[in-house]
C-alpha positions as CSV (number, residue, x, y, z in Angstrom):
1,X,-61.9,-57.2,-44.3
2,X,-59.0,-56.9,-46.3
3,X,-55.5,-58.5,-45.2
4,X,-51.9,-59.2,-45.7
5,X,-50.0,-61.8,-44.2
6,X,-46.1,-61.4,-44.6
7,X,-44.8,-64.7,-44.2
8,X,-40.8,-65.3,-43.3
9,X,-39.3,-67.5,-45.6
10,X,-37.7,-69.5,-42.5
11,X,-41.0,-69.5,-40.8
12,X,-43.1,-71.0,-44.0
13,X,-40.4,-73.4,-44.8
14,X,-37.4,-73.3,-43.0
15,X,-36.6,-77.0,-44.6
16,X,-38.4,-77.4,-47.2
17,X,-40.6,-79.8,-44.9
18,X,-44.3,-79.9,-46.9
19,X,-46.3,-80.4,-44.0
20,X,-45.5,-76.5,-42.4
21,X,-46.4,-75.0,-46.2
22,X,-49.6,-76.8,-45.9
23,X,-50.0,-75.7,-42.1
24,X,-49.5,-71.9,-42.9
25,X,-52.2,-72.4,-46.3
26,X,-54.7,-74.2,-44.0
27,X,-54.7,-70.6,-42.0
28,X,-54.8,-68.8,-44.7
29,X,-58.4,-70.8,-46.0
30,X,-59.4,-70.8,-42.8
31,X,-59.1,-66.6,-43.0
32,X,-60.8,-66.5,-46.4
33,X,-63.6,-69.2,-45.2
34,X,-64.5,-66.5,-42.1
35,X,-64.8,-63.4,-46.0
36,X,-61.2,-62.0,-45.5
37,X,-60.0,-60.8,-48.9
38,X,-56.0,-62.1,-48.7
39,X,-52.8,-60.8,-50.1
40,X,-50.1,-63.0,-48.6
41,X,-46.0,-61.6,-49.3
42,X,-43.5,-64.9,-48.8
43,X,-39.6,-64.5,-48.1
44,X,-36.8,-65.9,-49.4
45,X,-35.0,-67.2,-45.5
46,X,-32.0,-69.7,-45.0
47,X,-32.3,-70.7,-48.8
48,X,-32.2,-67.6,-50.3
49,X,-29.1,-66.2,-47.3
50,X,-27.6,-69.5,-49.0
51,X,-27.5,-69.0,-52.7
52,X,-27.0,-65.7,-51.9
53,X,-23.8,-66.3,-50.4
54,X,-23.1,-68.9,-52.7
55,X,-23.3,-66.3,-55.8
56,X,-21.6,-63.2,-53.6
57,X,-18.7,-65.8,-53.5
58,X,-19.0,-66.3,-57.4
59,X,-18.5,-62.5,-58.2
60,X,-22.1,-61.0,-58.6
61,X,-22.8,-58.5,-57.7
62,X,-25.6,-56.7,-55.7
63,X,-28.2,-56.2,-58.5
64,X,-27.9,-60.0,-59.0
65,X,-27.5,-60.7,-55.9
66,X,-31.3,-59.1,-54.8
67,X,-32.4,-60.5,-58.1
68,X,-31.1,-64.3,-56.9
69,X,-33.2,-63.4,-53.8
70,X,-36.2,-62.0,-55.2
71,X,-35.7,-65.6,-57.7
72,X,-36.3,-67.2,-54.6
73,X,-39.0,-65.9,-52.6
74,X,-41.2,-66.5,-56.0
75,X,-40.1,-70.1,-55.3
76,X,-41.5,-70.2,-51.5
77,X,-44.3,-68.6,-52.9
78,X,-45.0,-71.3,-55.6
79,X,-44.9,-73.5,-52.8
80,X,-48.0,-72.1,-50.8
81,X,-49.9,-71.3,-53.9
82,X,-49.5,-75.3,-54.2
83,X,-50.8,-76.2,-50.9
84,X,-53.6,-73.5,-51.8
85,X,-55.3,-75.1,-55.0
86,X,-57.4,-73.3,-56.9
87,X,-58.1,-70.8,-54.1
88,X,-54.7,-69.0,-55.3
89,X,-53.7,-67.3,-57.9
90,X,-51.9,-69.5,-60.5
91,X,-48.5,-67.7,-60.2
92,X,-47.1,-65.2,-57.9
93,X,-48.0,-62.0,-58.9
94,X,-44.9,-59.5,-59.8
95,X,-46.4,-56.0,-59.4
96,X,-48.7,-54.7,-56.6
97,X,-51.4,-54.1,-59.6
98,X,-51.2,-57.3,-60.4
99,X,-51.4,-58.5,-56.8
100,X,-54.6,-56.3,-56.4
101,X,-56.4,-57.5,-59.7
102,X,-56.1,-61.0,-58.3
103,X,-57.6,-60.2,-54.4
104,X,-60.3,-58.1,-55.9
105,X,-61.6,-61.1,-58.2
106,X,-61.9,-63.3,-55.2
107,X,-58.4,-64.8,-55.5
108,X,-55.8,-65.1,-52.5
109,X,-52.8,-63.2,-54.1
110,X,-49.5,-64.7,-52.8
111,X,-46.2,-62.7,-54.0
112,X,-42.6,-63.1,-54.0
113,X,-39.9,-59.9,-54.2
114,X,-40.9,-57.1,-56.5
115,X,-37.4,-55.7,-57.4
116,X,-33.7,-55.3,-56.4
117,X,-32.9,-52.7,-52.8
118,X,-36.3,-53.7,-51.6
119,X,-37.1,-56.8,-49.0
120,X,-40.2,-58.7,-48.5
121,X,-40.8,-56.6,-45.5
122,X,-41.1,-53.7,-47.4
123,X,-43.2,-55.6,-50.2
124,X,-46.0,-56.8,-47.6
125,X,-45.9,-53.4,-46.9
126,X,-46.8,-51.5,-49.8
127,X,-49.0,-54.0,-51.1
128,X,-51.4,-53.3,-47.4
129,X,-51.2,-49.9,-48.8
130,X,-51.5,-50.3,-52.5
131,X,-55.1,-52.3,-51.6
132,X,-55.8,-50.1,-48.4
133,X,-55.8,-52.9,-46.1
134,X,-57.4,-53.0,-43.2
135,X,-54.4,-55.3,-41.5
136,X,-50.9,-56.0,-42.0
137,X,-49.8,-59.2,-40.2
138,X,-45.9,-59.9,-40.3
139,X,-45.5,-63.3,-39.0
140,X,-41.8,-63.6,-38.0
141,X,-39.4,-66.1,-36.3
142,X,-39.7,-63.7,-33.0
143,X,-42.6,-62.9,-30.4
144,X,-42.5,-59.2,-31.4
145,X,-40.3,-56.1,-31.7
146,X,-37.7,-55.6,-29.3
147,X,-35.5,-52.4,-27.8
148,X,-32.6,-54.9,-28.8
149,X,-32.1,-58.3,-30.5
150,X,-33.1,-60.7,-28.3
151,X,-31.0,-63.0,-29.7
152,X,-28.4,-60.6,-28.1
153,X,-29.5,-59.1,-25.4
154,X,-30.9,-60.9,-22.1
155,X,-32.8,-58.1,-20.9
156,X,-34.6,-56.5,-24.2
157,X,-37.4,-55.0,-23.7
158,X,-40.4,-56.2,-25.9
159,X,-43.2,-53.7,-26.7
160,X,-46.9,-54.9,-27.0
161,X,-48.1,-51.8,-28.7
162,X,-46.3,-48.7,-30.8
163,X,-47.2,-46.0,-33.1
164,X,-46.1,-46.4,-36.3
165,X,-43.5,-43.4,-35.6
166,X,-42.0,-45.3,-32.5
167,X,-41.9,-47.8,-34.7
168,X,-39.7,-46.6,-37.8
169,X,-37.2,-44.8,-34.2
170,X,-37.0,-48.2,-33.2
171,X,-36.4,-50.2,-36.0
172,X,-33.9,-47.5,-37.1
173,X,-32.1,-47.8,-33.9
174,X,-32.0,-51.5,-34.6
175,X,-29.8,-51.1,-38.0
176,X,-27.7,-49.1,-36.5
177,X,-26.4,-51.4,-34.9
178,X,-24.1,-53.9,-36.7
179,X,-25.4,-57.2,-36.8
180,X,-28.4,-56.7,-35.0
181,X,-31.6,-58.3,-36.4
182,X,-34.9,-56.5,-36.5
183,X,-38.3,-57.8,-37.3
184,X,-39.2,-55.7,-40.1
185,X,-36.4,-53.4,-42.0
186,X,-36.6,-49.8,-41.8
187,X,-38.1,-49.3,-45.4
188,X,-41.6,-51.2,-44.3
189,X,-41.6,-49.4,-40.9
190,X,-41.4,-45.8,-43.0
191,X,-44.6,-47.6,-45.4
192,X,-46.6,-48.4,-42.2
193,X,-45.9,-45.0,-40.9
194,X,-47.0,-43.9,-44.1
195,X,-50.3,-45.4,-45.1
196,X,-51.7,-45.6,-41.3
197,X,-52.5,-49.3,-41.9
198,X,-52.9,-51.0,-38.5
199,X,-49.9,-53.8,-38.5
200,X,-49.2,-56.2,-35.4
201,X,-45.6,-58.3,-35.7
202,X,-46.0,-61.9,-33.8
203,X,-44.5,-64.7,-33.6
204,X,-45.8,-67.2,-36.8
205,X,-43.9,-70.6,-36.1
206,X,-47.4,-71.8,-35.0
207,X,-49.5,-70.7,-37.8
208,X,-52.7,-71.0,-35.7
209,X,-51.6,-67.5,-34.4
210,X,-51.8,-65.8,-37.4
211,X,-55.7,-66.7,-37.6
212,X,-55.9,-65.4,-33.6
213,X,-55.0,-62.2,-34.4
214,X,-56.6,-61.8,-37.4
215,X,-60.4,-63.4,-36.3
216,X,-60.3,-62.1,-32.4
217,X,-57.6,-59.6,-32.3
218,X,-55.9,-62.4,-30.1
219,X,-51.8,-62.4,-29.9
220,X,-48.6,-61.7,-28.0
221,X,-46.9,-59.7,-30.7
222,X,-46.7,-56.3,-31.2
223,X,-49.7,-54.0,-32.0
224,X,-48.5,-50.8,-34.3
225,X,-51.6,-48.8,-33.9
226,X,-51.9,-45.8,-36.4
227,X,-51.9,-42.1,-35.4
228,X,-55.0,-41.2,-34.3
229,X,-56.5,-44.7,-34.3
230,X,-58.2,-46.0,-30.6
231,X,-56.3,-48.3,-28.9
232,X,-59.2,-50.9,-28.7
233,X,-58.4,-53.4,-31.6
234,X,-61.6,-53.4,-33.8
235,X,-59.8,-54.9,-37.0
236,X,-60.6,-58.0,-36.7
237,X,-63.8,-60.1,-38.9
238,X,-66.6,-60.3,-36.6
239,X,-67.0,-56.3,-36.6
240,X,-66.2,-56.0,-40.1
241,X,-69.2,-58.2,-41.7
């Protein structure tokens, strides 16, 4: 079974605190020990929002800006491919071929950005599609996706399971509105729609759920089910090997 696990930046290492790095790479082993080929996509989070802001203050501009970012999420992903060992590739790979040579020679590929306009979101997903995989896994700082922020609205209504086309109306509703947050950007909803690749969105601040929904099909996120696909979740390793 082929997966990729889309890590937050703030939810692998909000403070640069060792022992959640080496929580997150103790699921990841613990995916590969049960014959999951893994391609894991890091984000940059509060450090990146903060030398971003820092350099936006400076004068640079955008380019420089996403290339700060993209700077470091290859940082937070140096960091897991530490508490990984040998089971890692050495460095984080900086094209999706790259990524793929690596997880098809037994390693556990774990990137960074890719390039300037495009977010980590959007990374995890074309890399699941670049290596046809059988699951995407976004593990985010919230339980799911939302009608509304949740942050911001009491009352938002969280869905347990969309098509990949509700999913790109919702998600584009979401940026609409000004300083709403949503799960994944709008970019990585059109790539799921895209290449059909079954994708659930969960809370990961307890890694342990990650390796739930992966092993057993087991969460309280949100299942994004591909057109045509039955609704019972078969993705996960037991039915695979």
């Amino acid at each position: 079974m082929k997966v990729v696990v889309s890590i937050g930046g703030s939810v692998l290492a909000p403070d640069l605190q060792s022992q959640r790095v080496r929580e997150h790479a103790a699921v990841i082993e613990s995916l590969a020990s049960e014959g999951c080929t893994i391609g894991a996509v890091v984000g940059g989070g509060g450090v990146a929002r903060d030398y971003i802001g820092t350099a936006r203050n400076l004068g640079a501009n955008e380019i420089e800006l996403d290339d700060i970012g993209i700077d470091v999420t290859r940082l937070n992903a140096r960091l897991l491919i530490a508490a990984l060992g040998e089971q890692a590739a050495p460095s984080p790979p900086e094209t999706y071929e790259e990524a793929g040579t690596a997880m098809h020679r037994g390693d556990i590929a774990v990137m960074g950005g890719v390039m300037p306009g495009q977010t980590t979101d959007a990374v995890s997903a074309a890399l699941a599609e670049y290596v046809n995989a059988d699951l995407l896994v976004y593990a985010t700082s919230v339980p799911g996706v939302f009608s509304d922020d949740p942050n911001e609205v009491d009352d938002a209504t969280k869905y347990t399971e969309l098509t990949a086309g509700e999913l790109v109306d919702v998600i584009a509703d979401l940026e609409m509105v000004a300083g709403s947050s949503a799960p994944v950007d709008l970019l990585a909803a059109k790539l799921i729609e895209r290449s059909g690749v079954r994708t659930i969105v969960l809370d990961g601040t307890e890694p342990q759920r990650i390796a739930d929904a992966v092993l057993r099909g087991e969460h309280d996120g949100t299942d994004v089910v591909p057109a045509g696909a039955d609704d019972e979740m078969t993705y996960w390793v037991d039915d695979e090997l």
